[in-house]
N, C-alpha and C positions, 0 to 999 in steps of 0.2 A: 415376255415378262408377265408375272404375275402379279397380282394384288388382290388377296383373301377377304371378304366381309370379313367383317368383326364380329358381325351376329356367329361366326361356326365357330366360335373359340372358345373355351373350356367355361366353364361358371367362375373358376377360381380367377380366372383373367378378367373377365367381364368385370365381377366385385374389386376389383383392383382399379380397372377404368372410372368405375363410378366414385371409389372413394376420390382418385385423383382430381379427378372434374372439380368436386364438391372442395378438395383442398384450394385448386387452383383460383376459385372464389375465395376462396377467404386467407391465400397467404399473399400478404404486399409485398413487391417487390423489394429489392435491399435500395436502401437511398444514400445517394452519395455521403459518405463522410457521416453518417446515420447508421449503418452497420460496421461491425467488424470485419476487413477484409475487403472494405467498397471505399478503400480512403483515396483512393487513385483512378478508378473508373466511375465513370457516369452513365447514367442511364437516359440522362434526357434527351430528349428528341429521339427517344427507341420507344414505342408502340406494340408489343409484341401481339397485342390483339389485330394488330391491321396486317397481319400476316395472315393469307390464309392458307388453305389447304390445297396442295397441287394436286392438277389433274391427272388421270392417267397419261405415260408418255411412253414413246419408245425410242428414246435416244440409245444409240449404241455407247458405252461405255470404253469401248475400245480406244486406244492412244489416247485418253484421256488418263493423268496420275501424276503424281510429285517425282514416282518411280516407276518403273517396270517392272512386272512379275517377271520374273525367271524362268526360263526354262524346266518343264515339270510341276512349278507352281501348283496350289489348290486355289482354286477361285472364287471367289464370291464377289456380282455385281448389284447395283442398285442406282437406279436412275430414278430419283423425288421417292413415290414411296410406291412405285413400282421395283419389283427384283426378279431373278433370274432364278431360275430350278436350280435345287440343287445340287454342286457338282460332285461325279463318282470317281471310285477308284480310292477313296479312303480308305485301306485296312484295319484290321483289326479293332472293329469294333468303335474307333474312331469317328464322332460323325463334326463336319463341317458343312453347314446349312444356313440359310436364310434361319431366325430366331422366330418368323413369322411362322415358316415350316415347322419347326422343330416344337413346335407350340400344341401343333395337328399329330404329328408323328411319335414325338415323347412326351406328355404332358407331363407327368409324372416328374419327369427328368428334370424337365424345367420350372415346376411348381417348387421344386426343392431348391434350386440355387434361385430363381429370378428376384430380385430385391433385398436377396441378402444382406450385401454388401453395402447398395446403395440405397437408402432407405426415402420415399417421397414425403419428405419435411421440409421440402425446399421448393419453392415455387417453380426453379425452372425444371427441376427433376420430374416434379407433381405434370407440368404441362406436356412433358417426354410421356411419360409414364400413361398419361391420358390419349397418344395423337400415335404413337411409336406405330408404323409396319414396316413390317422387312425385321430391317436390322440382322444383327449374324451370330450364332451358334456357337460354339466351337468345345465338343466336349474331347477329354482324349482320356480312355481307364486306365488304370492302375497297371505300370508298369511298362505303358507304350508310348513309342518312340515316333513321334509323325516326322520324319526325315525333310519333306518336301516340303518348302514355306508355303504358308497359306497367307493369301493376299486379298483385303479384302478392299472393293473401289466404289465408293460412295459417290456419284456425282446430283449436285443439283443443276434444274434446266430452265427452272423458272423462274420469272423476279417477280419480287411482292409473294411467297408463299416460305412457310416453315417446313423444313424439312427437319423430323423429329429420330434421331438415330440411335439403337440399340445395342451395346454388344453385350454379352456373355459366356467369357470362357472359363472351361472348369477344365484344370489337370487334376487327376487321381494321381495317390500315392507312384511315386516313382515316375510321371510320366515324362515326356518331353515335347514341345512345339516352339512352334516360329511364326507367331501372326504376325503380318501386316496391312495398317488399316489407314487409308489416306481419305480426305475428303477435297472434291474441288468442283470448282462451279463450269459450266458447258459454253458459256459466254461471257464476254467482256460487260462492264455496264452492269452487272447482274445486284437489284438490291433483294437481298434475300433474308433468310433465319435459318442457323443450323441451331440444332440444341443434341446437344451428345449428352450420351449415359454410356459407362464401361465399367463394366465390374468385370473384374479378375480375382478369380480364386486358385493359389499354386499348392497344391498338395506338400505332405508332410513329403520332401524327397523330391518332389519335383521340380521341375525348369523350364521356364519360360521367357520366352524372349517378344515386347511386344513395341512395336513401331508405331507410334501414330502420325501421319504426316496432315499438318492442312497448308491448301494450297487454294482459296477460296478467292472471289473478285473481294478487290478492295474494296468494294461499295458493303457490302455482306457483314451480317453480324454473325458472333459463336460463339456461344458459352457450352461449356461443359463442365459435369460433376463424373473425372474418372476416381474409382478406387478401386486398389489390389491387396486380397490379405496374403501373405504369404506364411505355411506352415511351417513345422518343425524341419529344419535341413536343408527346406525349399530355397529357391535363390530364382530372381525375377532382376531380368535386364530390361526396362523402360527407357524408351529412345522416342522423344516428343521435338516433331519438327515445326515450326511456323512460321510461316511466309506468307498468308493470305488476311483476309479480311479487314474490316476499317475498324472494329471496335470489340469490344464482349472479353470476356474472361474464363479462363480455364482452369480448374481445381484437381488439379491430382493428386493423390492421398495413398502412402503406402503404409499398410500396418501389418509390422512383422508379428506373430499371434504363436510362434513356438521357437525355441531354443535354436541357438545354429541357423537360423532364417537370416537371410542375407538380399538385398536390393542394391542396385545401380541404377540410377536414373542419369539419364543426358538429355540436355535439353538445347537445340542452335534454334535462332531466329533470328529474321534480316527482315528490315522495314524501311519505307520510302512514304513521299508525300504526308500525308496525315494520318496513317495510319496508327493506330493503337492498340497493341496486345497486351496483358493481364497473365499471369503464372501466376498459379497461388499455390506450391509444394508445401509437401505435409510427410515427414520420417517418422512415427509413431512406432515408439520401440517398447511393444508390449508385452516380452519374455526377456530373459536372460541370454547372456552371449549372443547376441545379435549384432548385424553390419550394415550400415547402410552409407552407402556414397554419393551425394550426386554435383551434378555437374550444368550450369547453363552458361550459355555464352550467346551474346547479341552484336548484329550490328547496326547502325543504325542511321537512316540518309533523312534527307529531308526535314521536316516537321515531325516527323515521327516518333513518337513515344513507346515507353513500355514499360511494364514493373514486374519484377519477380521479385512475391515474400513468400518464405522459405521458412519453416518451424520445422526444428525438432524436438520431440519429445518424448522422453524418458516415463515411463510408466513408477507407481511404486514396486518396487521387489525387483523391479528389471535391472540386475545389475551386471557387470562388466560387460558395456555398450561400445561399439566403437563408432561413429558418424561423423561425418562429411559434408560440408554443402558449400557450395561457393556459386558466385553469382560475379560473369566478368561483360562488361561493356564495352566496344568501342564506339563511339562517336564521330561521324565521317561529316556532320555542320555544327554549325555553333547552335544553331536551332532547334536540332536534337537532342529530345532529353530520355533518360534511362533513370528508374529509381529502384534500386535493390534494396530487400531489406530482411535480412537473414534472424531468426530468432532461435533462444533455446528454450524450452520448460522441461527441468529435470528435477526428476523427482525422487531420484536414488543419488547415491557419492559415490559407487566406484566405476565411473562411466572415463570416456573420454570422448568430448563432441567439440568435433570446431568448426569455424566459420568464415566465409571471405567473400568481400564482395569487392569490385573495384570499377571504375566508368572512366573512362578517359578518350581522350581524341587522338586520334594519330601524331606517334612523337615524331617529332619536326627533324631533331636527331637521327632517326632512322630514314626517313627521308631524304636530309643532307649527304647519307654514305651512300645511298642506292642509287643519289643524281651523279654522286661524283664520281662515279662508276658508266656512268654513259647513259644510265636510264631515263626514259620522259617523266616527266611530271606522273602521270596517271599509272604509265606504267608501275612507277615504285611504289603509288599507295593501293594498287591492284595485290602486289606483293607483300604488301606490310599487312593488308587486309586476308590475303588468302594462309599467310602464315600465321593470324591469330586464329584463325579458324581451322587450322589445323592441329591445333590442343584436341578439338571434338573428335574431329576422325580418327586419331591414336589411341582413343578410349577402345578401339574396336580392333579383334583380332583382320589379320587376313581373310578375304572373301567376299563372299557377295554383299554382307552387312557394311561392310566397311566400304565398300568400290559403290554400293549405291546410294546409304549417306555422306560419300565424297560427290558424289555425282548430282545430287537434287542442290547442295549448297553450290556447288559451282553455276549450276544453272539458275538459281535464283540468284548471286550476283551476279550475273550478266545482266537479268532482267532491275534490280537496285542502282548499281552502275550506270546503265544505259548502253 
């Protein structure tokens, strides 16, 4: 594995690092119930300064992930903020690389999309933006079709440090891909700092399809600022898993920016003990004739909390919109709590957006039919739980997308369960 000085890296990067630093003094963090968006998670007793920097390592990344690569797969590893050479065999023109590489190899390339989308006005952005090595690449041009998923497996190895993660994918006009990107930690016990950054840019005409899974030690904090714009025709399937860490908050943001631009997001998450996750969706409908749908569902054991809020928003002139969001919980103790909270700001009238959220515990009714049927106890709310959560997996056609987001849910309630 490698890890590049910072000193070889373009001028235009370096000035970028410096502003960061310089914001990261001077942006305060958001205070509970004090910003917009912090009304549900807390920060206290998180230090992100007592995090440091990890050393070089060389853990194998292997059988380590929420999923499996596939057969054929493109791969990209990273163990803390060591990574792996880039992998070949990509055609046409297509490259899939460390974003550290790709930094060295196409500056250019990368001086044009990096921070577009995600701009560092936001302290933990600012802190990525300043720490970030590795991270992953992912360009494809105009008119090509990357057939074989590309899988990318972030793991951290050490406790008490940040791991600061980058992605950048650009589709051209017409193109096509399949990233998949998980993050998880090497050990049990592990108290760590992930801080994600994703930008997604889908071309006027193109299609992308991107998987994020975490699967991180409960002890672990994660915040993340993802955003995707999508173009004129373009259409972006967003599949957001979470099953690890004890607290932090993740921002995803899709803004449709041309006519015909169409989104699906899906979002499952299963929690135990004390753990606490944060969703904060954003459908930004910033052209005309645009679609967006999305979809979460939780379940939830223990003391375990979680909040998904969900806006959509309608641009001026953006008119005939069609959007979607719904937000479904179930509750498997009385001590588990789930707060949804779905928003609209529309700014045009001939739109149509609707919204749903729902939290409930396992009805005792279905229960009563499953016992009185010969099943145990456990057995019927195994069943009542694997069939709410099979809403999620029918969002997906047949194949490998759908057999291995059936496959990480089933294995993380094993591990919820017990």
């Amino acid at each position: 594995m490698a890890s590049p000085s910072i000193a070889t890296e373009p001028a235009w990067l370096t000035a970028r690092r410096e502003r960061a630093v310089s914001l990261t003094g001077s942006l305060s963090l958001p205070s509970f119930r004090g910003n917009p968006g912090w009304e549900f998670t807390s920060l206290k007793g998180v230090d992100l300064d007592a995090y440091g920097r990890p050393d070089a390592g060389g853990v194998d990344a292997g059988g380590l992930g929420v999923f499996e690569a596939p057969a054929g797969a493109v791969t990209v590893e990273q163990v803390d903020h060591s990574f792996a050479e880039p992998p070949h065999g990509v055609a046409d023109g297509a490259l899939v690389m460390p974003l550290s590489t790709a930094v060295q190899t196409h500056p250019e390339l990368v001086e044009r999309h990096f921070g577009s989308i995600v701009a560092a006005d936001d302290p933990f952005v600012a802190r990525n933006e300043a720490g970030w090595q590795g991270g992953a690449f992912v360009y494809v041009p105009r008119g090509v079709h990357v057939e074989a998923p590309i899988v990318v497996t972030v793991v951290q190895s050490q406790a008490r440090t940040a791991l600061h993660w980058r992605t950048l994918v650009v589709l051209e006009e017409g193109a096509q891909a399949e990233v998949w990107e998980q993050y998880v930690s090497a050990d049990d016990d592990q108290d760590a700092l992930v801080n994600v950054v994703s930008e997604l840019s889908v071309g006027q005409n193109a299609r992308l399809r991107y998987v994020c899974a975490q699967g991180l030690d409960e002890k672990s904090v994660v915040f993340g600022s993802q955003r995707a714009i999508v173009e004129r025709d373009g259409a972006l399937d967003w599949i957001a898993l979470g099953f690890g860490s004890g607290n932090g908050r993740v921002a995803m943001e899709t803004q449709l920016v041309g006519p015909g631009a169409d989104a699906k997001v899906t979002g499952a998450y299963a929690t135990r003990g004390r753990q606490h996750l944060d969703y904060a969706t954003t459908q930004e409908h910033a052209a005309p004739n645009t679609t967006s749908d999305l979809a979460f569902r939780g379940v939830l054991d223990g003391r375990s909390t979680t909040v998904w809020s969900g806006m959509i928003k309608v641009d001026p002139g953006a008119q005939q919109i069609d959007a979607f969001q719904e937000s479904r919980n179930l509750l498997l103790t009385k001590r588990a709590h789930a707060d949804a909270v779905p928003g609209l700001e529309i700014l045009a009238n001939d739109v149509r957006c609707t919204h749903a959220a729902a939290i409930a515990q396992i009805d005792p009714e279905q229960l009563y039919y499953l016992r009185s049927h010969g099943l145990a106890i456990e057995e019927a709310k195994r069943l009542v739980i694997e069939g709410f959560l099979e809403a999620t997996v029918e969002r997906f056609e047949e194949g490998f997308v759908r057999e291995a987001v059936a496959g990480a849910l089933e294995r993380r309630l094993e591990a919820v369960l017990g």
